[in-house]
C-alpha positions in Angstrom: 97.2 104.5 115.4 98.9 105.0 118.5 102.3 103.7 118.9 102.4 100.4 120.5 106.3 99.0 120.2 107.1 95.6 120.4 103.4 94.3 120.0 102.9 91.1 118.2 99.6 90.4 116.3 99.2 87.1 114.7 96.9 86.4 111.6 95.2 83.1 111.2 94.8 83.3 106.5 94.6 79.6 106.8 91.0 80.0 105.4 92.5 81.6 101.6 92.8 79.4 98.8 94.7 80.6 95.3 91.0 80.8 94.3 90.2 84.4 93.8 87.5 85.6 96.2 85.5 88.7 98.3 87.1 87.5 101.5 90.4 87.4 100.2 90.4 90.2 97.9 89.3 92.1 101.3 92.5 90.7 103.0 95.3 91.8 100.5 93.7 95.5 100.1 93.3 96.0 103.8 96.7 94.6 104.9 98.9 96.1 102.2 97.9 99.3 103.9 97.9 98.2 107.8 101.7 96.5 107.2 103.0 99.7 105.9 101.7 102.1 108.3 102.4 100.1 111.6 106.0 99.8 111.4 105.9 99.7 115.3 104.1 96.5 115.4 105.1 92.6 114.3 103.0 90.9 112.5 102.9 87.1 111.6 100.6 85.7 109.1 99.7 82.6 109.1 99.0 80.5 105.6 98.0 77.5 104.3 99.5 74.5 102.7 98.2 75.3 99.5 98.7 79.0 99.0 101.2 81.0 99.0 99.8 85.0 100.5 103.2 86.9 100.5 103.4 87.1 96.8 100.9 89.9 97.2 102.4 91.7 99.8 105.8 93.7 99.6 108.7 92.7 102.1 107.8 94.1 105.3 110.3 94.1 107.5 107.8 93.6 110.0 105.6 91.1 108.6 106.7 87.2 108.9 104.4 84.6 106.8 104.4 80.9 108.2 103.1 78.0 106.2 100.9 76.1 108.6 100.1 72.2 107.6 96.3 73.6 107.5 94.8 73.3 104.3 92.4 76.1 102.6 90.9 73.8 100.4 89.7 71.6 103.2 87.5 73.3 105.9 87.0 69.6 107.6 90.6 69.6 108.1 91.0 73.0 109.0 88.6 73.0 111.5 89.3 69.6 113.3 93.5 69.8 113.2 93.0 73.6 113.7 91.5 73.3 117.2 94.5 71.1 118.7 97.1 73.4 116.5 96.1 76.5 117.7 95.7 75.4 121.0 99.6 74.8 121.2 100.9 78.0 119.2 98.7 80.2 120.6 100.5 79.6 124.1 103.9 79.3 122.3 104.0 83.0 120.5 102.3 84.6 123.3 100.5 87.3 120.8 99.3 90.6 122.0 96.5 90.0 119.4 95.5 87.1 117.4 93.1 87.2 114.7 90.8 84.8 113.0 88.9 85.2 109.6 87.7 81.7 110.3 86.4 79.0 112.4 87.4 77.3 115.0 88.4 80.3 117.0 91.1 79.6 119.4 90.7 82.2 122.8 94.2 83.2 122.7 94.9 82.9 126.0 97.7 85.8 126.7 96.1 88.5 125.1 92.8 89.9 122.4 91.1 87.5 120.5 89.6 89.2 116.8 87.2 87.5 114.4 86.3 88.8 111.4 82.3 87.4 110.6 81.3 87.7 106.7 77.8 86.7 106.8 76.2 84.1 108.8 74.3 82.0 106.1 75.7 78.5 107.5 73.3 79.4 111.0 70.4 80.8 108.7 69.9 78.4 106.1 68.5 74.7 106.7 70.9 71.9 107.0 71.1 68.4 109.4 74.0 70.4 111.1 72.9 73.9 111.5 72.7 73.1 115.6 75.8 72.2 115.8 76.8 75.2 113.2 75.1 77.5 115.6 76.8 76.1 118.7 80.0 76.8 116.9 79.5 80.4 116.1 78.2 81.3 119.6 81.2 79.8 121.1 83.5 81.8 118.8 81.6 85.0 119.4 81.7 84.8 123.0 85.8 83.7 122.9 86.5 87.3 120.9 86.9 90.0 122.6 86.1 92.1 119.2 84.1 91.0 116.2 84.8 92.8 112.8 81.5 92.3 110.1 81.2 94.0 106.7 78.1 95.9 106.9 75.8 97.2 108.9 73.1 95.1 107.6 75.2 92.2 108.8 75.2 93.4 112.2 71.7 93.6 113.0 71.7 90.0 111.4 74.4 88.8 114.1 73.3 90.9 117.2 69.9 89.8 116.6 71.1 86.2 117.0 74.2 87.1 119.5 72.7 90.4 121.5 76.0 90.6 123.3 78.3 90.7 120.9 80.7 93.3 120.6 80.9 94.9 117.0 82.6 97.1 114.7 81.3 97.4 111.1 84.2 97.8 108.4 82.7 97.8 104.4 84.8 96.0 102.0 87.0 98.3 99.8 88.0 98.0 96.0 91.6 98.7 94.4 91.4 101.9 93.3 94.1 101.5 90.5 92.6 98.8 88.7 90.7 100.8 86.0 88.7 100.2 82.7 91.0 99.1 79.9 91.1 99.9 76.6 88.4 98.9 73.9 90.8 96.8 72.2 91.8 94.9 74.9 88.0 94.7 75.7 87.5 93.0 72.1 90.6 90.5 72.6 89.0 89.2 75.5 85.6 88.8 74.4 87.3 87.3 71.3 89.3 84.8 73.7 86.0 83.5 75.1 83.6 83.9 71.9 81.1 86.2 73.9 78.7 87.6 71.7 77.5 91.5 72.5 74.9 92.2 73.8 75.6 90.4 76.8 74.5 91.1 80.9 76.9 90.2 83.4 77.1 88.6 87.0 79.5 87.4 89.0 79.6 84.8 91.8 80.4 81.9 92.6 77.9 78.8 92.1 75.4 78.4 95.1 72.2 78.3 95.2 72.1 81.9 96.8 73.2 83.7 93.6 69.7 82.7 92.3 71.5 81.9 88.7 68.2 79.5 88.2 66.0 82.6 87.9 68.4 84.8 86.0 68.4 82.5 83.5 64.5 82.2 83.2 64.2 85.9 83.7 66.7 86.4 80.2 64.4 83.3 78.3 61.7 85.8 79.1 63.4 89.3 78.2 64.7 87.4 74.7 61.2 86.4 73.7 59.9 89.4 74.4 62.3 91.7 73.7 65.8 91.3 72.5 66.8 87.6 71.2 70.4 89.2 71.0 70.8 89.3 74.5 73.2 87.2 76.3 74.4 86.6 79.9 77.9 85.6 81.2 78.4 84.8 84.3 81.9 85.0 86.2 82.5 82.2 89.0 83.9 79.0 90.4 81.6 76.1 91.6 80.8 76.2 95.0 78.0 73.0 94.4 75.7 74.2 92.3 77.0 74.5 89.1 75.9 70.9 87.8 72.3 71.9 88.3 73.0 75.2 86.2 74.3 73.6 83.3 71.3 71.7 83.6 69.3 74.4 83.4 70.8 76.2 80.8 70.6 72.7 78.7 66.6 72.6 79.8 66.0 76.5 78.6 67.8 75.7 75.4 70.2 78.6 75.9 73.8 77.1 75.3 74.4 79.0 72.5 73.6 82.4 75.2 74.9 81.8 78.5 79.1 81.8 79.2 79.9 80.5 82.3 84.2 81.4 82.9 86.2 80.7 85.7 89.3 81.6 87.5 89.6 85.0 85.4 91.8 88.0 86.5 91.4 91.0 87.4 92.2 92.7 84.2 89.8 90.5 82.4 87.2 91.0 85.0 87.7 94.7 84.3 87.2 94.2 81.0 84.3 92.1 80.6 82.3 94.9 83.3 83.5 97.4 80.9 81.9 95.8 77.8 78.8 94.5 79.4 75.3 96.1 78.7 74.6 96.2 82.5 75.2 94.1 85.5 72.6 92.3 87.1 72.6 91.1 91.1 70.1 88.5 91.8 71.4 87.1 95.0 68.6 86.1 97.6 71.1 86.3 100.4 75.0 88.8 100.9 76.9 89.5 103.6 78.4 92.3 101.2 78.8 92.6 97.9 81.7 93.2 96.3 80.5 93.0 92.6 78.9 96.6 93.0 81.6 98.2 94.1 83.6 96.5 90.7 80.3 97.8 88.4 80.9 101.4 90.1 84.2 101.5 89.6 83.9 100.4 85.7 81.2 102.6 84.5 79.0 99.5 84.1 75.3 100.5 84.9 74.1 97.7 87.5 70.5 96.1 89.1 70.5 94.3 91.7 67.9 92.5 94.2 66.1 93.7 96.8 68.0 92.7 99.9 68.6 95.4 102.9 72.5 94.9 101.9 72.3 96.0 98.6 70.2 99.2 99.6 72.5 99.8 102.1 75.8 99.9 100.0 74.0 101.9 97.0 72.2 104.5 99.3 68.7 103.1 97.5 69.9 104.8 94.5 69.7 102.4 91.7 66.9 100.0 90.5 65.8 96.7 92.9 63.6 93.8 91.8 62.4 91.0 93.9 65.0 87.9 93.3 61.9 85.3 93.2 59.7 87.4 90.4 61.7 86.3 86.7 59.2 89.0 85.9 60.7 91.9 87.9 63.9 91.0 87.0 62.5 91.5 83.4 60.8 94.6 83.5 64.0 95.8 85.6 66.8 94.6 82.3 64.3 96.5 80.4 63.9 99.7 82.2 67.7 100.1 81.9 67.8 98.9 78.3 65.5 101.5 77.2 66.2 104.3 79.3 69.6 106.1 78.2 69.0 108.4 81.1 68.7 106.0 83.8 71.6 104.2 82.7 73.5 107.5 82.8 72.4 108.4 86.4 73.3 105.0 87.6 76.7 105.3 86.2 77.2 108.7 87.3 76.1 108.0 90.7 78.3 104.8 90.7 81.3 106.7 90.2 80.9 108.9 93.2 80.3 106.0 95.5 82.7 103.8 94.5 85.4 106.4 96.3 83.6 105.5 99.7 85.3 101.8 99.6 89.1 103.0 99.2 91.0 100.6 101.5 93.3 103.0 102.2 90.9 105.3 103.8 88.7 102.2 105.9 91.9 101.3 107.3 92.0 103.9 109.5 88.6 101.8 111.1 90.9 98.7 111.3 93.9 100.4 113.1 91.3 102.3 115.6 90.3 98.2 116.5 93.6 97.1 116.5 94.2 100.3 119.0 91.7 99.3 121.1 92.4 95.9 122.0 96.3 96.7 122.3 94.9 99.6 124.7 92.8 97.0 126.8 95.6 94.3 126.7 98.1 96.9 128.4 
């Protein structure tokens, strides 16, 4: 990027918790590069009560991190007490840019605004509040002068609900030094959590989106008809729908087959894709998709649904069922279960791919923005 000296950008995290997740997974491997390589500009970053970002950042001579009294855990909060406090320190810091991975969005009013838009589900799906949800986002997309999404899928979602917006596409990355671990570090963890091979994976957190319901009927099916063995654990924190999972796990009778696990790291993460049969995708609705890019990466063969997002990150090179059809999802486990071929291809094809998403190298997309709207602000 251009040298810009003496430019301050400002970095409204407020919306990370010490949960782990996509969005803030996305934040750490993008801005670990962008701090290092723009020496010439000041950065402050803004956090939340509850969580503390700079642990995963090196000191940065240029980088300042500011607990704000927001909290992450509480978007009611964050919202309401966000609009009248960054009203105020938006005029005191006088930022060349300020940027926003959440909502409210604050014009700042001396220089570029920057919103980074992960999916629009909130406008999409039905709720009592989705006018005023709407009204919301079309306020905040008409204060930014620049709107980042995470694929291109999810900009023909958002232009074709906000024509005028103005849009840069930047995909998600993956850490590129977090590898596959050894086998018997593979069996102490499965030993940890009593997981029985064979055993599918998924990961997500719990809403109804994730379409855990028909996974789990989908594997009732596959074990009666195929492989009783089979199990499924599923990697996430609740997000609502949890309650009515466990439910349904109790109602299929398969408590003895389904692992649900929580807050696990990233080396245990690693290690469960490493040691799972295959990993299955069955989400009815993405902005992205992370998960893939982890399956890739670990030589874990991986189906997914049929949503344009999916397709578009794996070049329609792997195998797609429709999320509603238990029996696609089926005939899908099976296809890979049987076929040593297919698996092969998919892995083989995932580890060429997977070096798309290196953050270092989409980086280079974030600082052309960043040039942009220092450029126009001159």
């Amino acid at each position: 990027m251009k040298k810009q000296q003496n430019k301050l950008i400002g970095i409204n995290a407020t919306c990370f918790s010490n949960r782990p997740s996509g969005a803030k997974n996305r934040f750490i491997g993008f801005f670990q590069h962008i701090f290092n390589v723009n020496q010439d500009l000041n950065f402050i970053v803004y956090m939340p009560t509850d969580c503390r970002l700079e642990k995963h950042f090196s000191q940065n001579q240029n980088v300042t991190f500011k607990r704000t009294p927001l909290k992450s855990t509480n978007p009611l909060q964050r919202f309401i007490f966000g609009l009248f406090y960054w009203y105020f320190e938006l005029r005191r810091m006088n930022f060349d840019i300020f940027e926003s991975f959440n909502l409210p969005l604050v014009k700042n009013p001396l220089g570029m605004t920057l919103l980074t838009i992960h999916d629009v589900r909130h406008i999409r799906e039905f709720s009592w509040f989705r006018f005023i949800k709407f009204i919301i986002h079309q306020r905040a997309i008409r204060q930014a002068d620049s709107v980042i999404t995470v694929s291109n899928s999810m900009r023909s979602e958002i232009l074709e609900i906000f024509p005028e917006t103005k849009i840069t596409v930047i995909y998600n990355g993956i850490n590129q030094s977090i590898k596959k671990d050894f086998a018997d570090q593979n069996h102490s963890i499965l030993s940890q959590y009593k997981i029985e091979k064979p055993f599918i994976l998924t990961v997500g957190h719990f809403e109804k989106r994730k379409n855990y319901a028909n996974l789990l009927e989908a594997l009732k099916l596959y074990q009666k008809k195929y492989d009783s063995s089979l199990s499924l654990v599923i990697v996430g924190n609740d997000n609502g729908d949890l309650d009515r999972i466990r439910k349904k796990i109790k109602k299929l009778s398969m408590n003895n087959s389904v692992y649900i696990l929580s807050g696990i790291g990233d080396t245990e993460l690693v290690s469960l894709y490493s040691s799972a049969e295959l990993f299955v995708f069955p989400s009815l609705y993405e902005g992205f998709g992370i998960p893939i890019l982890e399956s890739f990466q670990n030589e874990c063969p991986i189906i997914t649904s049929n949503i344009n997002v999916f397709k578009e990150i794996t070049e329609n090179q792997i195998l797609y069922f429709d999320p509603l059809s238990c029996e696609d999802i089926v005939e899908k486990i099976r296809c890979i279960q049987s076929s040593a071929q297919i698996k092969s291809e998919i892995i083989k094809y995932g580890k060429s791919r997977a070096f798309a998403f290196n953050y270092q190298s989409l980086a280079d997309d974030y600082n052309n923005v960043y040039s942009d709207l220092l450029h126009n602000d001159s």
